[in-house]
PDB file of N, CA, C, O and CB in Angstrom:
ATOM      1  N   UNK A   1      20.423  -0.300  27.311  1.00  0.00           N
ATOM      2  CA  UNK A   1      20.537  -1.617  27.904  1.00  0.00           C
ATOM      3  C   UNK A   1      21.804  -2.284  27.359  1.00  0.00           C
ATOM      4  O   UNK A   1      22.043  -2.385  26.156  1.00  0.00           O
ATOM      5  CB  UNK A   1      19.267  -2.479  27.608  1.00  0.00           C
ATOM      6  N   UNK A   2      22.475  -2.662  28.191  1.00  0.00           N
ATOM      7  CA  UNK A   2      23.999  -3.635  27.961  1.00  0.00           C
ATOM      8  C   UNK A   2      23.375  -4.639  27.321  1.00  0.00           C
ATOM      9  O   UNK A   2      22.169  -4.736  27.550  1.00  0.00           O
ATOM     10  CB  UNK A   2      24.974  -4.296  29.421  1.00  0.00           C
ATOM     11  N   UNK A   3      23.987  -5.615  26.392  1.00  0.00           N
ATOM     12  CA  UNK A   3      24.063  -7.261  25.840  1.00  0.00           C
ATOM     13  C   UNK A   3      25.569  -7.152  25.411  1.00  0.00           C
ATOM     14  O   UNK A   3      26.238  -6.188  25.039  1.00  0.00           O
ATOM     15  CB  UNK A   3      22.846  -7.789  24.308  1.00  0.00           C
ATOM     16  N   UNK A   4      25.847  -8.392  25.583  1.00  0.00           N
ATOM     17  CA  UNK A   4      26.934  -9.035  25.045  1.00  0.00           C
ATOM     18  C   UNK A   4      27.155  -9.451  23.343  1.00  0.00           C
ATOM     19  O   UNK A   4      27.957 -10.157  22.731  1.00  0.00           O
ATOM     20  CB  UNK A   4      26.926 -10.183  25.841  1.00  0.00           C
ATOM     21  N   UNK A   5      25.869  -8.519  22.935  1.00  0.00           N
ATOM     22  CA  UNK A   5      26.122  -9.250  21.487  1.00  0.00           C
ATOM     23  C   UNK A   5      27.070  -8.290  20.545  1.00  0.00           C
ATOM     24  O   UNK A   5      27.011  -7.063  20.474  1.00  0.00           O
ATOM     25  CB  UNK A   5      24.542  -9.524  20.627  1.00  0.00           C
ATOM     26  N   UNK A   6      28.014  -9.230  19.798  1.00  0.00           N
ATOM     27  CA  UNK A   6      28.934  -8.423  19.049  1.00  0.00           C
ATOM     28  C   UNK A   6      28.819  -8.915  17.435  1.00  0.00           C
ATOM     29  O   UNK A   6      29.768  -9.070  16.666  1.00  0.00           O
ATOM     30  CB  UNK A   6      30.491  -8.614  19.705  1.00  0.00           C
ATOM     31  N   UNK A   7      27.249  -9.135  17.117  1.00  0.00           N
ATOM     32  CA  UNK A   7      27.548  -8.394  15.705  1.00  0.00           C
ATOM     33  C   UNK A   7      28.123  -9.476  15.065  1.00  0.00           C
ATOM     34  O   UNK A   7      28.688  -9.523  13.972  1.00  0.00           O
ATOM     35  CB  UNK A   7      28.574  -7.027  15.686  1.00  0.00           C
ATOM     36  N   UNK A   8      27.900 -10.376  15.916  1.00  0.00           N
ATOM     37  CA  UNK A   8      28.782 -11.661  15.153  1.00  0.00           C
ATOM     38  C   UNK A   8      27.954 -13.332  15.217  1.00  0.00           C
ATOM     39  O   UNK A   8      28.326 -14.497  15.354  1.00  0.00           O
ATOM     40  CB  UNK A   8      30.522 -11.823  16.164  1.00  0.00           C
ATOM     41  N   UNK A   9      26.696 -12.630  15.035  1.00  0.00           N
ATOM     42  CA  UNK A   9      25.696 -13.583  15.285  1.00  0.00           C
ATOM     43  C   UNK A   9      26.098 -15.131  14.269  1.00  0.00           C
ATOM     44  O   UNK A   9      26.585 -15.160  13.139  1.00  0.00           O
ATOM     45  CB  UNK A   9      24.123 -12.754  14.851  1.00  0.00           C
ATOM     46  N   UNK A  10      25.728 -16.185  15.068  1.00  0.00           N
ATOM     47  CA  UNK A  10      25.773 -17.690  14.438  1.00  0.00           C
ATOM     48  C   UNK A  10      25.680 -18.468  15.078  1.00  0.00           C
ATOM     49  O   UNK A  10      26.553 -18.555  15.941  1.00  0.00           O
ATOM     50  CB  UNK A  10      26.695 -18.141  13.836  1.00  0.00           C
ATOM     51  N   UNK A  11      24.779 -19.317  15.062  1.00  0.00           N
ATOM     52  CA  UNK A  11      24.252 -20.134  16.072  1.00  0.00           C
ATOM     53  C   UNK A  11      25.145 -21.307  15.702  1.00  0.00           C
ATOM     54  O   UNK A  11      25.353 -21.564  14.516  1.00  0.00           O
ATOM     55  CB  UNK A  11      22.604 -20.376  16.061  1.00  0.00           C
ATOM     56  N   UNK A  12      25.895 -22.322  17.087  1.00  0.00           N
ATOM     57  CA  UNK A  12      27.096 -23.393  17.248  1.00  0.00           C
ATOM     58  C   UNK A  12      25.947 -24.576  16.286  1.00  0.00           C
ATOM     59  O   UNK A  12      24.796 -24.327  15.926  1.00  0.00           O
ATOM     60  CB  UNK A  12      27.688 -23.928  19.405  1.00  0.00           C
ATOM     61  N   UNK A  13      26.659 -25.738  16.084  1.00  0.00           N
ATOM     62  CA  UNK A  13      25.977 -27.352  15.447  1.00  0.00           C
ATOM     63  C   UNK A  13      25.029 -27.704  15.971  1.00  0.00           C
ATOM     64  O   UNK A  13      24.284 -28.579  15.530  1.00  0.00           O
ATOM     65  CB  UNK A  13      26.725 -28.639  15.554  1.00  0.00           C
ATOM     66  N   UNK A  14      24.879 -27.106  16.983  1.00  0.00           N
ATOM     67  CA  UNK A  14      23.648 -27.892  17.748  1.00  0.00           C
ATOM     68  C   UNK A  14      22.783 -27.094  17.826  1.00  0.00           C
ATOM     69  O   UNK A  14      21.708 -27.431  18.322  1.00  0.00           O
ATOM     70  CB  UNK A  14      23.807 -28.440  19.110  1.00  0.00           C
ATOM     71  N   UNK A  15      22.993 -25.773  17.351  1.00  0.00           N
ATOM     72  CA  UNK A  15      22.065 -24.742  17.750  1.00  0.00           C
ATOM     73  C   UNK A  15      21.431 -24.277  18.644  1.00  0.00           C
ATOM     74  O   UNK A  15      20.282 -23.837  18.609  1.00  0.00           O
ATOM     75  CB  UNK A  15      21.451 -24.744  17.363  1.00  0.00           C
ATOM     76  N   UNK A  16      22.393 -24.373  19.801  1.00  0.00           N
ATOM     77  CA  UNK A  16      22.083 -24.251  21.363  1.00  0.00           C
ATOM     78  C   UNK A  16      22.409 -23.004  21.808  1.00  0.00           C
ATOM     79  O   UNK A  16      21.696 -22.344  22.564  1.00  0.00           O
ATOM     80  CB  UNK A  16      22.833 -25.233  22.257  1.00  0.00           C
ATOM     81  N   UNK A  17      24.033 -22.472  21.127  1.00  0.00           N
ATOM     82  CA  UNK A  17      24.358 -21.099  21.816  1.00  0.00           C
ATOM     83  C   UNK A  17      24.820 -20.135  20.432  1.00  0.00           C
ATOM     84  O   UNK A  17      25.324 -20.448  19.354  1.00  0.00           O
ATOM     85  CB  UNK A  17      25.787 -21.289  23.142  1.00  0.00           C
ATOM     86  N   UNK A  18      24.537 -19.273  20.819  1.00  0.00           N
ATOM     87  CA  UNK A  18      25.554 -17.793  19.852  1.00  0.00           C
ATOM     88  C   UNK A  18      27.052 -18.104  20.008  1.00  0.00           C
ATOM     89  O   UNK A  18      27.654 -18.275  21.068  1.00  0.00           O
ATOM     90  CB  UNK A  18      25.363 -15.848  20.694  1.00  0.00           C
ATOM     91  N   UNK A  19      27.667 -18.157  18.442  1.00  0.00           N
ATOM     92  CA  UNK A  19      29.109 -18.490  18.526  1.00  0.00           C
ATOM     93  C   UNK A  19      29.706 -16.868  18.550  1.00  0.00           C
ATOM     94  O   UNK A  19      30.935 -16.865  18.623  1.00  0.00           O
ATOM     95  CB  UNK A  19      29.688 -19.566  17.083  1.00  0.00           C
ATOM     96  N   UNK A  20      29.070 -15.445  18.502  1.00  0.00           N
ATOM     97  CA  UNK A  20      29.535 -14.719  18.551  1.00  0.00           C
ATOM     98  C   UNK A  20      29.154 -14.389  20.533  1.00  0.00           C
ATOM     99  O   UNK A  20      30.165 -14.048  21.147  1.00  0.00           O
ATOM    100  CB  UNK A  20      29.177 -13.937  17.257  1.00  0.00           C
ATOM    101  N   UNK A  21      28.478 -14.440  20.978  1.00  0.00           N
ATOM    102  CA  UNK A  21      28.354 -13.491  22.192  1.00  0.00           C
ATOM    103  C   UNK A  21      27.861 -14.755  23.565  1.00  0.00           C
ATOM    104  O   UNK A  21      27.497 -14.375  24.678  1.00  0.00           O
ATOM    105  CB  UNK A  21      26.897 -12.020  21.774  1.00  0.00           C
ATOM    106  N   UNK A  22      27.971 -16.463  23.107  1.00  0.00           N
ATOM    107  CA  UNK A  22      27.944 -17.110  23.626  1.00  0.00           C
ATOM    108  C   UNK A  22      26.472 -17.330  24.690  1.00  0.00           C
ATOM    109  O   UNK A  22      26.382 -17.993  25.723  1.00  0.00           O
ATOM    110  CB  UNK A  22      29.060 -16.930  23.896  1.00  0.00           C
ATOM    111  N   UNK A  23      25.501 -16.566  24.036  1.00  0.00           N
ATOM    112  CA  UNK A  23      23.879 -16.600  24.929  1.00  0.00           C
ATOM    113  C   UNK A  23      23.187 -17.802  24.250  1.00  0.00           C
ATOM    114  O   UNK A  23      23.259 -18.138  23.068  1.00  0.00           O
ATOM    115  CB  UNK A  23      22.693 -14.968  24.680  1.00  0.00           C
ATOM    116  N   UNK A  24      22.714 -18.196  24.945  1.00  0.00           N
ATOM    117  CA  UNK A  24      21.400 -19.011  24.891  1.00  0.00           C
ATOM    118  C   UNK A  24      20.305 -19.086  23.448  1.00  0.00           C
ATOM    119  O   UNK A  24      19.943 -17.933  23.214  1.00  0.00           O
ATOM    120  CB  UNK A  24      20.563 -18.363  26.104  1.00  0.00           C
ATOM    121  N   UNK A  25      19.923 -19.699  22.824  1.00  0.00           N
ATOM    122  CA  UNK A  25      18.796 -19.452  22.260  1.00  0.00           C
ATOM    123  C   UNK A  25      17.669 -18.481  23.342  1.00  0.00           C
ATOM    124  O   UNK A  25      17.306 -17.344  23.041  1.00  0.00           O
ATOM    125  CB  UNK A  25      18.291 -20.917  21.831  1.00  0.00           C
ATOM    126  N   UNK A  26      17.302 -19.092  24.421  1.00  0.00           N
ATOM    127  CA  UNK A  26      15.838 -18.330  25.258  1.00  0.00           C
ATOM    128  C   UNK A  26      16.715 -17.014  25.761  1.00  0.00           C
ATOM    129  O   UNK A  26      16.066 -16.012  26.063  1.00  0.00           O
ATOM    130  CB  UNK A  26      14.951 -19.466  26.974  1.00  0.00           C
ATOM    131  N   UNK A  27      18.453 -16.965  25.885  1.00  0.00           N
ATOM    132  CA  UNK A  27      18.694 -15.845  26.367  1.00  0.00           C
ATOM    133  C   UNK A  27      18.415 -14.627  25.089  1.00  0.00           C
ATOM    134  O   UNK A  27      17.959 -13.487  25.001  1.00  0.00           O
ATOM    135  CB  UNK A  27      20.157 -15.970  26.978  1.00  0.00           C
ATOM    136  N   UNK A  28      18.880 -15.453  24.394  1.00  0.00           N
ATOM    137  CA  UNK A  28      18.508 -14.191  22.908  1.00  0.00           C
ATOM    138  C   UNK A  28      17.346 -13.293  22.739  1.00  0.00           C
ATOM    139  O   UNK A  28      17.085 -12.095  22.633  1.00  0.00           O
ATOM    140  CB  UNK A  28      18.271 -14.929  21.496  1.00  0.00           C
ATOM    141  N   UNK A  29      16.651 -14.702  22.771  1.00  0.00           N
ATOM    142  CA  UNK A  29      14.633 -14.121  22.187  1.00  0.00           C
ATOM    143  C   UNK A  29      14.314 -13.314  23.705  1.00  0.00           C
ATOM    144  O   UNK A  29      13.564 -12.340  23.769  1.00  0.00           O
ATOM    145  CB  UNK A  29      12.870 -16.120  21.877  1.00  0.00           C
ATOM    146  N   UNK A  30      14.936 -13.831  24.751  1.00  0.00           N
ATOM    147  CA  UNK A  30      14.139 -12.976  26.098  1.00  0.00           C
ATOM    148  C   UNK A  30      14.858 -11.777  27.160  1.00  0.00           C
ATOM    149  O   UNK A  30      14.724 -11.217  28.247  1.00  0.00           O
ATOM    150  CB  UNK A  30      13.710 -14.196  27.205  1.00  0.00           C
ATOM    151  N   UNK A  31      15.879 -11.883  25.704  1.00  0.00           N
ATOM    152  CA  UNK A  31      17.122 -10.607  26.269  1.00  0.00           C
ATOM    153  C   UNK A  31      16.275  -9.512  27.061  1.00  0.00           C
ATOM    154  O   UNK A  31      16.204  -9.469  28.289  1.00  0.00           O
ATOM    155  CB  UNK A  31      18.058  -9.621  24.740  1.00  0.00           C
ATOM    156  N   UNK A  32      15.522  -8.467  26.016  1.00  0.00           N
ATOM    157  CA  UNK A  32      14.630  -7.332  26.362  1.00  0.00           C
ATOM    158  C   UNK A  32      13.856  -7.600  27.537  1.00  0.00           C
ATOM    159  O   UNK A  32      13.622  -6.681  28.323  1.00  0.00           O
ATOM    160  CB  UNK A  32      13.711  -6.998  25.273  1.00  0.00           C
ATOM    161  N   UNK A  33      13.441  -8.742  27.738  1.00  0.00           N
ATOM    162  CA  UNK A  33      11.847  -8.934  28.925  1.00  0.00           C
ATOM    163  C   UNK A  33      12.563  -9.508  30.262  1.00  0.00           C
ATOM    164  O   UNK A  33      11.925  -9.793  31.276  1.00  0.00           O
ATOM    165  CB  UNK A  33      10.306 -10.470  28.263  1.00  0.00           C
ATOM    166  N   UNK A  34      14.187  -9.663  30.117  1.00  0.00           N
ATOM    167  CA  UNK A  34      14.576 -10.440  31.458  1.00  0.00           C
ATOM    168  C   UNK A  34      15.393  -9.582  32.587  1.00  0.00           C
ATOM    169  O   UNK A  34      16.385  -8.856  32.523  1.00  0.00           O
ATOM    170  CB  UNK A  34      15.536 -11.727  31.046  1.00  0.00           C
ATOM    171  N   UNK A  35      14.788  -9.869  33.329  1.00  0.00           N
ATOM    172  CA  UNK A  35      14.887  -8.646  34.646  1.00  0.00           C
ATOM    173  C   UNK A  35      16.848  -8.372  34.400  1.00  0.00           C
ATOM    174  O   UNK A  35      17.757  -8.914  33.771  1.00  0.00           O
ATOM    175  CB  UNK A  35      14.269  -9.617  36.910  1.00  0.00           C
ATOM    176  N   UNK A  36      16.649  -7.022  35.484  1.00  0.00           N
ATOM    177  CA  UNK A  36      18.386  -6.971  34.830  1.00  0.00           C
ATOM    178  C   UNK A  36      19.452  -7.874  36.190  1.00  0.00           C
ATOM    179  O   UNK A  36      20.601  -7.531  36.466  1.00  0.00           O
ATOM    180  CB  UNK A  36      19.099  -4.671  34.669  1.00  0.00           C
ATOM    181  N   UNK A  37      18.913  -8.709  36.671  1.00  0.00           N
ATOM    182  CA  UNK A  37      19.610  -9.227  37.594  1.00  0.00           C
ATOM    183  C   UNK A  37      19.747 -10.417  36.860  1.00  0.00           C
ATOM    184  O   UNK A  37      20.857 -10.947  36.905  1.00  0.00           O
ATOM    185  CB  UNK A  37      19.069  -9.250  38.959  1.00  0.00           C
ATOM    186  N   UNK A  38      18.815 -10.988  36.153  1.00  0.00           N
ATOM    187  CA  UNK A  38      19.313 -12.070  34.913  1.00  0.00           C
ATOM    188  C   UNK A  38      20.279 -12.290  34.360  1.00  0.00           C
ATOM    189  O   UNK A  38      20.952 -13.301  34.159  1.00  0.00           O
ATOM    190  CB  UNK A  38      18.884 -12.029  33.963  1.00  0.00           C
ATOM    191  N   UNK A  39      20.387 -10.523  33.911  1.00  0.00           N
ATOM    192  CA  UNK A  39      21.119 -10.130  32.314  1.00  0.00           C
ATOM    193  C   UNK A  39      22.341  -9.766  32.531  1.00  0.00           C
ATOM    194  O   UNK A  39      23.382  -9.661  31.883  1.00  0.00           O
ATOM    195  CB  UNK A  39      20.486  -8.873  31.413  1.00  0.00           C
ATOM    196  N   UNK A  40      21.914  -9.565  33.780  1.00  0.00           N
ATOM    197  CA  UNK A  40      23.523  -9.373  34.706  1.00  0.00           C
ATOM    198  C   UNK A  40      24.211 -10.581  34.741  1.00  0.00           C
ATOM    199  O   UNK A  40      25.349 -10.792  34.322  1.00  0.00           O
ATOM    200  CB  UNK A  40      23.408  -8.950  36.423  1.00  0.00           C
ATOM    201  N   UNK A  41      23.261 -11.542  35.396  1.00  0.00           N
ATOM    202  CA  UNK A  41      23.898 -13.032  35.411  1.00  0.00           C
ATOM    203  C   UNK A  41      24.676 -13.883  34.088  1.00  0.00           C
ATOM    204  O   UNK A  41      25.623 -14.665  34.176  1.00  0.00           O
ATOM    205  CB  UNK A  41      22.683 -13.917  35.775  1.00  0.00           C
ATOM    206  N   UNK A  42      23.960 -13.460  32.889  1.00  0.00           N
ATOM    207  CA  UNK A  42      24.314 -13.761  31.417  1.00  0.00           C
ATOM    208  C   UNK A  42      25.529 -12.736  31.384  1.00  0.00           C
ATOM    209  O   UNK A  42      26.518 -13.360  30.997  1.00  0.00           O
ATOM    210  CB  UNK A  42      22.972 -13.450  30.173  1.00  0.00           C
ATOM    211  N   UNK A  43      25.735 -11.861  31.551  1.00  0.00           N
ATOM    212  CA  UNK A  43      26.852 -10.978  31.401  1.00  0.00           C
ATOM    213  C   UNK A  43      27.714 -11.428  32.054  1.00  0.00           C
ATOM    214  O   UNK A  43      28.756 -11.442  31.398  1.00  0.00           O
ATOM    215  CB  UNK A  43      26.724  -9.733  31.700  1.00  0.00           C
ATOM    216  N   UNK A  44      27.889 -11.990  33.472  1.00  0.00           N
ATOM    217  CA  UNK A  44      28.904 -12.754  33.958  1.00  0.00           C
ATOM    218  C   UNK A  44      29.212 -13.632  33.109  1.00  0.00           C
ATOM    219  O   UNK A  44      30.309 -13.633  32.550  1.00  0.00           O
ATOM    220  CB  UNK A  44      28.687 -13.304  35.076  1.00  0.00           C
ATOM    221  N   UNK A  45      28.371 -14.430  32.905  1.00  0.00           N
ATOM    222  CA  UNK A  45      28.945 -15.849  32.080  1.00  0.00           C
ATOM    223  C   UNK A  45      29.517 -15.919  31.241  1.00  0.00           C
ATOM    224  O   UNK A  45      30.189 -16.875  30.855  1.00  0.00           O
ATOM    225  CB  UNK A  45      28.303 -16.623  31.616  1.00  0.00           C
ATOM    226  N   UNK A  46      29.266 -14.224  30.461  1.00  0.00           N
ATOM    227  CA  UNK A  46      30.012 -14.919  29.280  1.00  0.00           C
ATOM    228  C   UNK A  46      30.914 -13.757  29.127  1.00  0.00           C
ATOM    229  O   UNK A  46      31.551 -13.737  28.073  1.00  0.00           O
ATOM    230  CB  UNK A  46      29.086 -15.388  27.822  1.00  0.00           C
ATOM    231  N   UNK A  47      31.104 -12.775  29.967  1.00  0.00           N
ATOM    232  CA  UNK A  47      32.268 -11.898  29.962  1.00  0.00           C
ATOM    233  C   UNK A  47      33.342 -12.578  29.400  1.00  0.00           C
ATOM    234  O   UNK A  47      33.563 -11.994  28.339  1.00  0.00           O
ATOM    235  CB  UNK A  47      32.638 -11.411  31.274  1.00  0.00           C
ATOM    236  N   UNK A  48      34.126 -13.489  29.530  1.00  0.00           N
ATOM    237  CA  UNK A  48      35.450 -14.044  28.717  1.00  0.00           C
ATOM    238  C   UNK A  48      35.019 -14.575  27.894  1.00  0.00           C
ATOM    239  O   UNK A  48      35.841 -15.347  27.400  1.00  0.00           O
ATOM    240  CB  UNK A  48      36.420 -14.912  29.249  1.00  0.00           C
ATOM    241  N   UNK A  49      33.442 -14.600  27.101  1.00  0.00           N
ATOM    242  CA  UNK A  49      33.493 -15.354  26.126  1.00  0.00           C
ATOM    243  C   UNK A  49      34.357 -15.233  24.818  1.00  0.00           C
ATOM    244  O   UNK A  49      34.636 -14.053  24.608  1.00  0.00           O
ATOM    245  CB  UNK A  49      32.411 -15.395  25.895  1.00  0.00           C
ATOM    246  N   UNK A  50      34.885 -16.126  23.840  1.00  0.00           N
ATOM    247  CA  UNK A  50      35.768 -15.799  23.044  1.00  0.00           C
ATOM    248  C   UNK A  50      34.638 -16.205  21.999  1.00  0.00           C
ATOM    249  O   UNK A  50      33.730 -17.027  22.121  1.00  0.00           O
ATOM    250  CB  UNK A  50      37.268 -16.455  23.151  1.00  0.00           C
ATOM    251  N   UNK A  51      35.040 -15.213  20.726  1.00  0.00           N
ATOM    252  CA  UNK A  51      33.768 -15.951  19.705  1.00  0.00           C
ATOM    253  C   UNK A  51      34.969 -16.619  19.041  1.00  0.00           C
ATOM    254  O   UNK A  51      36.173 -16.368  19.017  1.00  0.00           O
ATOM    255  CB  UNK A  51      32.508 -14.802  18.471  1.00  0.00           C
ATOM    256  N   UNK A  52      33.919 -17.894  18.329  1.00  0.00           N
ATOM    257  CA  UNK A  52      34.335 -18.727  17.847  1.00  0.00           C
ATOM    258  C   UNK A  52      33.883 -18.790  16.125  1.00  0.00           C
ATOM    259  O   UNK A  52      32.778 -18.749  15.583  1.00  0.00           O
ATOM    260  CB  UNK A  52      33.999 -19.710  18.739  1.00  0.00           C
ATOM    261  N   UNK A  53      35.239 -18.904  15.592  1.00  0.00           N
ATOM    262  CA  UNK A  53      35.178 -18.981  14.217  1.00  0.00           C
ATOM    263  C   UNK A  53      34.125 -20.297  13.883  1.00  0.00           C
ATOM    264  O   UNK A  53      33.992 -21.395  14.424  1.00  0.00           O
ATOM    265  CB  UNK A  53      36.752 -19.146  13.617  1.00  0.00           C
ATOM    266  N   UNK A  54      33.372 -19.563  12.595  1.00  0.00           N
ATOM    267  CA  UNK A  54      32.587 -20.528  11.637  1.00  0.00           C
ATOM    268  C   UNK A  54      33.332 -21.448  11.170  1.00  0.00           C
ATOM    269  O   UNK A  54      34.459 -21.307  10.694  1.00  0.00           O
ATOM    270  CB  UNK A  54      31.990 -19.949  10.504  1.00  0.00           C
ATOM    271  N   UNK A  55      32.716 -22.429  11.293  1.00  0.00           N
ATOM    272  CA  UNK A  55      33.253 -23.891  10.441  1.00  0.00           C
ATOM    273  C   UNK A  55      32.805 -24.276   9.060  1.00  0.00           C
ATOM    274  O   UNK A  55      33.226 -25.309   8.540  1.00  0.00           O
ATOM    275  CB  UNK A  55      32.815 -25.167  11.206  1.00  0.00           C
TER     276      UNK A  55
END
């Protein structure tokens, strides 16, 4: 199964998104159980994601 995660896990100030792979909190925990037309959709979104250095 594809994810966007690179290993560079850290959740942003607000603790809303992954500063490494730019998903969701619910995209995280429901990566495995979400149909792949979802995960597809999350993979669009964040294809250019850039991770963002820790503060």
């Amino acid at each position: 199964m594809e994810t966007p995660c690179r290993n560079l896990c850290a959740l942003d100030r607000e603790r809303a998104t992954c500063r490494g792979c730019g998903r969701t909190i619910a995209e995280i925990v429901h990566w495995r159980s979400m149909t792949d037309v979802a995960r597809a959709a999350v993979m669009k979104r964040v294809q250019d994601f850039q991770p963002q250095r820790r503060a």
